[in-house]
N, C-alpha and C positions, 0 to 999 in steps of 0.2 A: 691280510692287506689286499687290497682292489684296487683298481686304474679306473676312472669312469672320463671315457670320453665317449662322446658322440651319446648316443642314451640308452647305452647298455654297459654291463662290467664284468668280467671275469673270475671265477674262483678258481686255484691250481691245484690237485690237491694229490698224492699219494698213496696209495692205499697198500697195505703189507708189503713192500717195496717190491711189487709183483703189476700194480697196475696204475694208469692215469688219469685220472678223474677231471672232469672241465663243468663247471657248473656255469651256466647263462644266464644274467637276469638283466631283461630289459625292463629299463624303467621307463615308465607313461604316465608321461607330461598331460595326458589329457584327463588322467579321476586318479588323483594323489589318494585317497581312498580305497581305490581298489588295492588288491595286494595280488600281485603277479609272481607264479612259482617261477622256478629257476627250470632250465633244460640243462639234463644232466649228458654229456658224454663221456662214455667208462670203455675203455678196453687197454687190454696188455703190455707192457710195455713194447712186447717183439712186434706186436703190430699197430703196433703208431702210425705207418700211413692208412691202415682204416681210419687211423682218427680223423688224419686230415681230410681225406673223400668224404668223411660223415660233414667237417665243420665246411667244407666248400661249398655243400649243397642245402646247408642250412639260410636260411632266409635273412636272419639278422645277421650274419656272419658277412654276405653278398653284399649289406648295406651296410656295414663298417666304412671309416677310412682308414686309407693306407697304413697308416702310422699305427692303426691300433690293432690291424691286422698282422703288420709285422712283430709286434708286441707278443700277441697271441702265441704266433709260432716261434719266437725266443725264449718264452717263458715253457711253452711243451719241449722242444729243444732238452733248454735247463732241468726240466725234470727228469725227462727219458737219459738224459749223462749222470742224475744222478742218483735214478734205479740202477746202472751200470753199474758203477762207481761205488754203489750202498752208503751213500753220503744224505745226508737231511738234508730236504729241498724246504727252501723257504721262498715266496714269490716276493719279485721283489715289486 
């Protein structure tokens, strides 16, 4: 599942309940045609705030709104409680 505001979206995703994966794909309004890859962010769960220093200084991350940035970091939040926790994270 994905949130598409503003004109990018988020994937959340898991990985051997050891790391956090953030896929970015902005979508451009201006050549429907092109096909734009995703930016990947992957690190550990123990160090999740490199995540957040990575996604701060990210370009598309700076041109979010508010709303979708706090999304963002609810949604990594949710994952990193339930690496902890060893519970299935599903984004909502």
């Amino acid at each position: 599942m994905y949130v598409l505001i503003d004109n990018s979206y988020f994937i959340i995703r898991i990985l051997n309940q050891k790391k956090v994966e953030i896929y970015c794909f902005n979508k451009n309004d201006n050549n429907e045609y092109l096909y734009t890859y995703p930016v990947c962010f992957v690190t550990h769960f123990i160090d999740i705030n490199r995540m957040f220093i990575l996604l701060s200084m990210f370009i598309h991350i700076q041109q979010l709104c508010t709303y979708h940035k706090l999304y963002l970091g609810k949604e990594i939040l949710r994952a990193n409680i339930c690496i902890n926790l060893e519970q299935l994270y599903i984004q909502s």
